[in-house]
Biopython code that builds the backbone (N, CA, C, O; Angstrom):
import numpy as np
from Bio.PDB.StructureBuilder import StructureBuilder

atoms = [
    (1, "UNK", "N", (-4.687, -31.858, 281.498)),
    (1, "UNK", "CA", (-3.657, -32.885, 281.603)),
    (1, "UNK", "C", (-4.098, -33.908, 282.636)),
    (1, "UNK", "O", (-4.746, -33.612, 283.641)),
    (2, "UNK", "N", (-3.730, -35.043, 282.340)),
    (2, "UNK", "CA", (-4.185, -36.294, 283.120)),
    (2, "UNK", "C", (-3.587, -35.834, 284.600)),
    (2, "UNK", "O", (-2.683, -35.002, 284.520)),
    (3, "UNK", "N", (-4.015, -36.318, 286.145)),
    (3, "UNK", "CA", (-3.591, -35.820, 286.800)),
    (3, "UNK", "C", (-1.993, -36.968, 287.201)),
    (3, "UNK", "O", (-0.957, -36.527, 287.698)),
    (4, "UNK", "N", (-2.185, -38.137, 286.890)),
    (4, "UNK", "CA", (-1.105, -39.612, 287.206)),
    (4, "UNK", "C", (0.150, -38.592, 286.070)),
    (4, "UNK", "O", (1.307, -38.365, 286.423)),
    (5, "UNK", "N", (-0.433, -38.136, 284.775)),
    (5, "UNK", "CA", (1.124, -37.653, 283.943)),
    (5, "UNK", "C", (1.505, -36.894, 284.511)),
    (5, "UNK", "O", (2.718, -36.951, 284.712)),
    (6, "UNK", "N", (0.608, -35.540, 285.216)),
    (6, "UNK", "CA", (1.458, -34.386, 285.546)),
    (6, "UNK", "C", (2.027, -34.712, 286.833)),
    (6, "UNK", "O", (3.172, -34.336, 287.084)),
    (7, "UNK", "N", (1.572, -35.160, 287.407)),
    (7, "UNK", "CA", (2.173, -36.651, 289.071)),
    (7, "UNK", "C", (3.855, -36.993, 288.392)),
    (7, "UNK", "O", (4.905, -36.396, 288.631)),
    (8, "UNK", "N", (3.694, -37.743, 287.817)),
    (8, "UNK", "CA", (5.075, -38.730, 286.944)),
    (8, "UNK", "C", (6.133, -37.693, 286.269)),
    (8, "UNK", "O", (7.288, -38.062, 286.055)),
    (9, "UNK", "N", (5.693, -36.386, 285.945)),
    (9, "UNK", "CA", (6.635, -35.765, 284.946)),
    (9, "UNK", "C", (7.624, -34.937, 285.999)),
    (9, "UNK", "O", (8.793, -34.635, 285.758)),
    (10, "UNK", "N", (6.878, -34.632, 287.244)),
    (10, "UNK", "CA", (7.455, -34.011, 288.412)),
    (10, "UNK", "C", (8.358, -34.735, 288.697)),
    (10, "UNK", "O", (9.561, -34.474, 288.673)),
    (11, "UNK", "N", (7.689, -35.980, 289.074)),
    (11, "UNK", "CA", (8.603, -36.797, 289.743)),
    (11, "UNK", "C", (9.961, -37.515, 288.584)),
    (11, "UNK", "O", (10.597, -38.462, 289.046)),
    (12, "UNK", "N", (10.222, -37.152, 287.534)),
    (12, "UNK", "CA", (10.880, -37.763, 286.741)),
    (12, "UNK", "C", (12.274, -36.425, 286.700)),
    (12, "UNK", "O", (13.477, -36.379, 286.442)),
    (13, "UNK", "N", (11.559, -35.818, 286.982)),
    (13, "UNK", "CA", (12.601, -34.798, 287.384)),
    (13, "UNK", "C", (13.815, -35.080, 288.351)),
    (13, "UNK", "O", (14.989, -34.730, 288.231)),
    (14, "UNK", "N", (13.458, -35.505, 288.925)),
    (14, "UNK", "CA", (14.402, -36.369, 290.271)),
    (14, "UNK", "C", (15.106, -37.321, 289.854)),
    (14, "UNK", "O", (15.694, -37.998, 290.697)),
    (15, "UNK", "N", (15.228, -37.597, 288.635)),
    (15, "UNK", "CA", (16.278, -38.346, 287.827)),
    (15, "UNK", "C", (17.341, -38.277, 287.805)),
    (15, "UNK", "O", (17.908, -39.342, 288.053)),
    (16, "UNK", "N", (18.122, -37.232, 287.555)),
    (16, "UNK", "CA", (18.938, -36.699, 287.294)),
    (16, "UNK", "C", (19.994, -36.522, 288.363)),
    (16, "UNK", "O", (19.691, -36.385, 289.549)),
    (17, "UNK", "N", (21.084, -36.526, 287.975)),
    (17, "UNK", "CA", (22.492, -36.852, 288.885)),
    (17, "UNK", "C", (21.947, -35.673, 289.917)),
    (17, "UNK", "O", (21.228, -35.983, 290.867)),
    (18, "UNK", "N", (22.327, -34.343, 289.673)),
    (18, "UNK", "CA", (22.392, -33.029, 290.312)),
    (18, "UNK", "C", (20.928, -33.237, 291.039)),
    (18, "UNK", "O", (21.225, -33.561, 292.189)),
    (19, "UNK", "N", (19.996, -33.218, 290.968)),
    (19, "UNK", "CA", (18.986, -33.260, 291.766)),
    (19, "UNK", "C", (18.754, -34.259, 292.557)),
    (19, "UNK", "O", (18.277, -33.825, 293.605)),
    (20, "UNK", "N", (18.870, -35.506, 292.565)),
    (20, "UNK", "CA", (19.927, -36.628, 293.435)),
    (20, "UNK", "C", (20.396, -36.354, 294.236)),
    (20, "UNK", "O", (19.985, -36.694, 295.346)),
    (21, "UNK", "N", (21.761, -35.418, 294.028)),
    (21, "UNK", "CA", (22.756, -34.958, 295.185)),
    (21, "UNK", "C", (22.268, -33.842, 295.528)),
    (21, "UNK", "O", (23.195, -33.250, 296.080)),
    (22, "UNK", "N", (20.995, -32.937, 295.534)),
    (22, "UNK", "CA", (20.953, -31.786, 295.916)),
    (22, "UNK", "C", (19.557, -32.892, 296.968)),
    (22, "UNK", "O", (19.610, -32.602, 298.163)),
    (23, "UNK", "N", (18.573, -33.881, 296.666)),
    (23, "UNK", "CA", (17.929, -34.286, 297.672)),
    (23, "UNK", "C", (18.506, -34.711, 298.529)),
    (23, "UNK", "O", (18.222, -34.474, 299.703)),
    (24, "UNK", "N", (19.416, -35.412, 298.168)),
    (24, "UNK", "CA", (20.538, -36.060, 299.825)),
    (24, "UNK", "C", (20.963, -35.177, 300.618)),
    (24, "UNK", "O", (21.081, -35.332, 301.834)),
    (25, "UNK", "N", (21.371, -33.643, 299.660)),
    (25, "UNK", "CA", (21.785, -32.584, 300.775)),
    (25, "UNK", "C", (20.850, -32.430, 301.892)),
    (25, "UNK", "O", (21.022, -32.504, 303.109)),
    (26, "UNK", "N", (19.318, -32.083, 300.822)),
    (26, "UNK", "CA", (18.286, -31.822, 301.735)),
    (26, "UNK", "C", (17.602, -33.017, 303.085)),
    (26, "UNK", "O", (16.906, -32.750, 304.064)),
    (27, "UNK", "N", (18.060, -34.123, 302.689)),
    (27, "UNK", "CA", (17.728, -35.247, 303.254)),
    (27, "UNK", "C", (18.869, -35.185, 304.605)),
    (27, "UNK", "O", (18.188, -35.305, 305.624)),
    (28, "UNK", "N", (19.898, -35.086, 304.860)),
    (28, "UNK", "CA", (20.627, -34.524, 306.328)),
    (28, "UNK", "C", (20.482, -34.313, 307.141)),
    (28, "UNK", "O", (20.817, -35.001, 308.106)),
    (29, "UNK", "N", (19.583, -32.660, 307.209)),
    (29, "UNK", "CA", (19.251, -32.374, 308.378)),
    (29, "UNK", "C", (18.165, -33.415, 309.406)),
    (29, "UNK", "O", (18.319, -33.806, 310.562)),
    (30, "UNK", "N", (16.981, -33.654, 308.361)),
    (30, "UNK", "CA", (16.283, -34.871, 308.925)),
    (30, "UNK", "C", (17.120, -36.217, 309.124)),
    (30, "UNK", "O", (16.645, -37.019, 309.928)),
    (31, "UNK", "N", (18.134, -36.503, 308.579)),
    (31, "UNK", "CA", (18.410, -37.617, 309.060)),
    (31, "UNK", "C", (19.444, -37.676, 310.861)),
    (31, "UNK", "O", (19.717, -38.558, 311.675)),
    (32, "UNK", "N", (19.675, -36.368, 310.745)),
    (32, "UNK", "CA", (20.047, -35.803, 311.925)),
    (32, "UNK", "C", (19.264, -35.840, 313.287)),
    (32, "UNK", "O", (19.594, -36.077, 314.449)),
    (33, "UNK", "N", (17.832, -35.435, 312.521)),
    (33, "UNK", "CA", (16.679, -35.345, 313.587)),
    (33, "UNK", "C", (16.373, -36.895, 314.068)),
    (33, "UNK", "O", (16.057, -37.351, 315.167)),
    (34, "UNK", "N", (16.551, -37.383, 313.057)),
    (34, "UNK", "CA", (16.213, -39.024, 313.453)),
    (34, "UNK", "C", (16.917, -39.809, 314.731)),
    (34, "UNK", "O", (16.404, -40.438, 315.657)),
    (35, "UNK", "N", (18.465, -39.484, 314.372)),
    (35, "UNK", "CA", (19.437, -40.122, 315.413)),
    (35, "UNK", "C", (19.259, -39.457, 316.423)),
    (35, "UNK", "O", (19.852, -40.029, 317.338)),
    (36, "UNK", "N", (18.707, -38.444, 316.822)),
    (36, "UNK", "CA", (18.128, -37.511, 318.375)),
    (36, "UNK", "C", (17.062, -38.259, 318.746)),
    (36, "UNK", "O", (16.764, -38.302, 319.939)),
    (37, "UNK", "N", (16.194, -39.082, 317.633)),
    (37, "UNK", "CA", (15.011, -39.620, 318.831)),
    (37, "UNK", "C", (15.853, -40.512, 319.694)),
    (37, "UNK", "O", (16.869, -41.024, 319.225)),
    (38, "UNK", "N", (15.381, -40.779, 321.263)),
    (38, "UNK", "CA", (15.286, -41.217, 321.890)),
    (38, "UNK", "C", (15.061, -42.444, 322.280)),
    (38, "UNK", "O", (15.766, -43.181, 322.969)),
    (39, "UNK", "N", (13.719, -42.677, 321.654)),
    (39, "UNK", "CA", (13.005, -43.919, 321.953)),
    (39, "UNK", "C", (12.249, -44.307, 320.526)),
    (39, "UNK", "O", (12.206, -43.447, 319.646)),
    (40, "UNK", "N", (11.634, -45.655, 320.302)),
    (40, "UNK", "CA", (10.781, -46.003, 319.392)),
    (40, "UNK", "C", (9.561, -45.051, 318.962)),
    (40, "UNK", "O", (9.239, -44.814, 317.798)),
    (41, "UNK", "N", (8.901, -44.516, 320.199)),
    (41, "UNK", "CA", (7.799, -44.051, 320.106)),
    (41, "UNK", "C", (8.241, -42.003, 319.462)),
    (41, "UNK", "O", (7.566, -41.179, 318.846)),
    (42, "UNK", "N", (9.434, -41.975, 319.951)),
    (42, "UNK", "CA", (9.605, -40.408, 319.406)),
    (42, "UNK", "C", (9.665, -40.821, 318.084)),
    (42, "UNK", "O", (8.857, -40.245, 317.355)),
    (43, "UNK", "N", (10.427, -41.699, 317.521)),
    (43, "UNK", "CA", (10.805, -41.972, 316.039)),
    (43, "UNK", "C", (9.398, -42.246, 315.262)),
    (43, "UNK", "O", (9.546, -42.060, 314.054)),
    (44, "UNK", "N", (8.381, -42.547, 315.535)),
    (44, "UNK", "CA", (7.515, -42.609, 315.047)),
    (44, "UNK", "C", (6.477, -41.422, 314.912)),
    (44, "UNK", "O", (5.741, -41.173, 313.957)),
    (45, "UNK", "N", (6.651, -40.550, 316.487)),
    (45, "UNK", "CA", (5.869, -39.754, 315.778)),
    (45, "UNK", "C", (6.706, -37.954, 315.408)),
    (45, "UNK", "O", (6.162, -36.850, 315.359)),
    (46, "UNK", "N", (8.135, -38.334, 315.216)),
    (46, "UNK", "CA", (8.321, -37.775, 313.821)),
    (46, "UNK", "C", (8.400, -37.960, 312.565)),
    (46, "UNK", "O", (8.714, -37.173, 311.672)),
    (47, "UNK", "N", (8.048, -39.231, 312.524)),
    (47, "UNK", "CA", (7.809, -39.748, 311.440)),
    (47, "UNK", "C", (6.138, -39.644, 310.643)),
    (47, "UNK", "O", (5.676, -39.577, 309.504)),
    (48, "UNK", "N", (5.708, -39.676, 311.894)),
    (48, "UNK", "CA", (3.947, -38.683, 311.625)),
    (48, "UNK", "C", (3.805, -37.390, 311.242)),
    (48, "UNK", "O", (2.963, -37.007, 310.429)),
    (49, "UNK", "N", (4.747, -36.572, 311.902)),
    (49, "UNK", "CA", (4.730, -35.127, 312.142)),
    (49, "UNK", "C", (5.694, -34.804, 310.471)),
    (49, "UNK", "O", (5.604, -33.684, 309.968)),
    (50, "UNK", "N", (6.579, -35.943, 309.758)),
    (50, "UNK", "CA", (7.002, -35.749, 309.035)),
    (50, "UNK", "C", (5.682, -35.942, 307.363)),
    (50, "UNK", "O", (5.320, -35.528, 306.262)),
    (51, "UNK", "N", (5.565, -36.681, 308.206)),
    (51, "UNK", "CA", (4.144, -37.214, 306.720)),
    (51, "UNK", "C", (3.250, -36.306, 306.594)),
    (51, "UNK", "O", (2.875, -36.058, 305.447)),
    (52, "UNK", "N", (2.664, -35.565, 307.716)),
    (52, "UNK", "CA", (1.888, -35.037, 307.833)),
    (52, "UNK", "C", (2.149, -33.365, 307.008)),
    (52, "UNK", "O", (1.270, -32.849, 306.317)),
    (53, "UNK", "N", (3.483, -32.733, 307.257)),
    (53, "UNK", "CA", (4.227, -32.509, 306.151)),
    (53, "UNK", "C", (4.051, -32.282, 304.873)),
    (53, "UNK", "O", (3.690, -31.367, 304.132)),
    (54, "UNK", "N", (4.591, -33.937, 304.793)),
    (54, "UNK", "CA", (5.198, -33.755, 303.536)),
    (54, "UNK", "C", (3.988, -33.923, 302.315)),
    (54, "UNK", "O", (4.257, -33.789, 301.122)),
    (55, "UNK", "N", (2.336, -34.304, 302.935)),
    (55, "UNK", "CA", (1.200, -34.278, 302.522)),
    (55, "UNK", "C", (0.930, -32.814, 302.308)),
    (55, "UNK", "O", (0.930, -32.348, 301.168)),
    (56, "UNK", "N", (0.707, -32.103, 303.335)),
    (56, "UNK", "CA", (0.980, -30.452, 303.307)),
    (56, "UNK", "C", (1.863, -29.717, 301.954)),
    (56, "UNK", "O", (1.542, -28.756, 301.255)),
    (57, "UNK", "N", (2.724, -30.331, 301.924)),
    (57, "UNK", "CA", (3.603, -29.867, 300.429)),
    (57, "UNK", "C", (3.466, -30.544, 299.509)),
    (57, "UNK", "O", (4.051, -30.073, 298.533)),
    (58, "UNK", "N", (2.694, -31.945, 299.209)),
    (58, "UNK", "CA", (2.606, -31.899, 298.042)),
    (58, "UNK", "C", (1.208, -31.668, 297.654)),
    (58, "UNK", "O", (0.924, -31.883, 296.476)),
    (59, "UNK", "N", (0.410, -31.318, 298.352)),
    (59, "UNK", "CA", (-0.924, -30.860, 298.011)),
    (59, "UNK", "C", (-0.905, -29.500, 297.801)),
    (59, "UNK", "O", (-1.948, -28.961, 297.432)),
    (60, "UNK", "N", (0.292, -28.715, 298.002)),
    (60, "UNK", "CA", (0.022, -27.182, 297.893)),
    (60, "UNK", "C", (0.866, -27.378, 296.612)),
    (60, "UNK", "O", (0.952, -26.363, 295.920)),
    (61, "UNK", "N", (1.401, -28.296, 296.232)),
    (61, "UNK", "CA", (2.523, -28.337, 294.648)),
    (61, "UNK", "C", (1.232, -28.872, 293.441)),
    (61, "UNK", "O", (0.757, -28.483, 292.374)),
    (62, "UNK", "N", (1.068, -29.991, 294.412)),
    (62, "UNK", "CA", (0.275, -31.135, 293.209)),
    (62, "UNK", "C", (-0.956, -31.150, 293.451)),
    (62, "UNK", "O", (-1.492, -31.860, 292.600)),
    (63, "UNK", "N", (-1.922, -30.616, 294.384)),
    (63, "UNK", "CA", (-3.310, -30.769, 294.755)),
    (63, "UNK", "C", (-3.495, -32.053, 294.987)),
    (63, "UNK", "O", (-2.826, -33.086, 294.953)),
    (64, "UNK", "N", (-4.794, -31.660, 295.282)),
    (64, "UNK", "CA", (-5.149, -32.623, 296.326)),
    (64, "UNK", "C", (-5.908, -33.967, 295.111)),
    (64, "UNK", "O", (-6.417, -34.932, 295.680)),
    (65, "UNK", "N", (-5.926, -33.962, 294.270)),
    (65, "UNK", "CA", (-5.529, -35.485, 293.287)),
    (65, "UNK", "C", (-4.359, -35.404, 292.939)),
    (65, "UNK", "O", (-4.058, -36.595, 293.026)),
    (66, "UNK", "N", (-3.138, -34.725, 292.490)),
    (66, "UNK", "CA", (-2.020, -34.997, 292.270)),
    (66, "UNK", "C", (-1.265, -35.902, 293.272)),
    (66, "UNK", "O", (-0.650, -36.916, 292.943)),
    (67, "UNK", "N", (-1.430, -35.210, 295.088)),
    (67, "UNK", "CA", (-1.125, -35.913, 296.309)),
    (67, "UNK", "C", (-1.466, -37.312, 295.927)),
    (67, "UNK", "O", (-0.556, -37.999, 295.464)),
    (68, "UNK", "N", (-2.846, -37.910, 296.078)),
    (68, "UNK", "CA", (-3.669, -38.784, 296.229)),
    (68, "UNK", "C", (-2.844, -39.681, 295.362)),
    (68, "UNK", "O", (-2.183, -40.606, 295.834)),
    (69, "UNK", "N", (-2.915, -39.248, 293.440)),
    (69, "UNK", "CA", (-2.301, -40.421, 292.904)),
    (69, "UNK", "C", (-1.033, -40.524, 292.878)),
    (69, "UNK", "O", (-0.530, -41.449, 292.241)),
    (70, "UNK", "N", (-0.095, -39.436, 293.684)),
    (70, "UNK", "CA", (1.165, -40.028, 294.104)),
    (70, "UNK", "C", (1.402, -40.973, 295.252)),
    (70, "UNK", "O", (2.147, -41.949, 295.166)),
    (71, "UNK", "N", (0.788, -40.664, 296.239)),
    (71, "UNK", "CA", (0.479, -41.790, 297.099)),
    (71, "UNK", "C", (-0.095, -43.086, 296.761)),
    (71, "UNK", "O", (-0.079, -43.948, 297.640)),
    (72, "UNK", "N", (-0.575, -43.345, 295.681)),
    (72, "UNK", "CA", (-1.407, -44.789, 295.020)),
    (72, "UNK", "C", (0.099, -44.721, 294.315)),
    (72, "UNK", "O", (0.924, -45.440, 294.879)),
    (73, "UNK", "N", (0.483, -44.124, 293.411)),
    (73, "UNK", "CA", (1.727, -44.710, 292.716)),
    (73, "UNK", "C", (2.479, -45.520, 293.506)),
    (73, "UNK", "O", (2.678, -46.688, 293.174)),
    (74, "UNK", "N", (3.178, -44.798, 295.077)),
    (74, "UNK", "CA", (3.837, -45.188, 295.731)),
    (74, "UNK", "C", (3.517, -46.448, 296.493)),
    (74, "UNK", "O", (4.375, -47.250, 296.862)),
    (75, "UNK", "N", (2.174, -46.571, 296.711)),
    (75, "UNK", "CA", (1.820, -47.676, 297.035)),
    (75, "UNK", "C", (1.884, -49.399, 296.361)),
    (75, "UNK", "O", (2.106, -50.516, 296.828)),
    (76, "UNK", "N", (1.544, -48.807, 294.990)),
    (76, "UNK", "CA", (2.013, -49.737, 293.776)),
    (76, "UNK", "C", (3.179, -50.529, 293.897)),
    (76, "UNK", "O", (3.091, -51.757, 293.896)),
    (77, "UNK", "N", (4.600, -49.763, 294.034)),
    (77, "UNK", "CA", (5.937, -50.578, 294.415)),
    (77, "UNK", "C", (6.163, -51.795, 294.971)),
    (77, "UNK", "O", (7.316, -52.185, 295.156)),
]
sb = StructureBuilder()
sb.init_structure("model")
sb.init_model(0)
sb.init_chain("A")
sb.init_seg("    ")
for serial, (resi, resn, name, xyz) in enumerate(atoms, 1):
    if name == "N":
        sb.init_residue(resn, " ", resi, " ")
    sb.init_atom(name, np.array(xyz, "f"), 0.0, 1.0, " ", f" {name:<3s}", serial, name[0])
structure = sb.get_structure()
């Protein structure tokens, strides 16, 4: 399978009403963590410590070309 379709079919999953409201659930606690930074410079590097992450999980989901051309997709926008 192309690696950009099996990239897109994941992500098309996230369509959907219920998985929507189940990412916003998950989206909370971090947005929680956010309003605790302090200063500019904390907000940024949890925002590193978050990428760094969230690269970590999608390379153990999507490998390491699945990662890559989701990150070029996203870049595309």
């Amino acid at each position: 399978m192309d690696v950009r379709l099996g990239v897109q079919l994941k992500v098309v999953e996230m369509n959907d009403r219920d998985t929507a409201s189940r990412a916003a659930q998950l989206m909370r606690p971090i947005e929680q963590q956010i309003l605790m930074c302090d200063s500019r410079e904390e907000t940024l590097l949890f925002a590193c410590a978050m990428l760094e992450r969230a690269k970590t999980i999608l390379e153990a989901h999507l490998g390491e070309d699945g990662r890559r051309e989701l990150f070029i997709m996203g870049n595309e926008r």
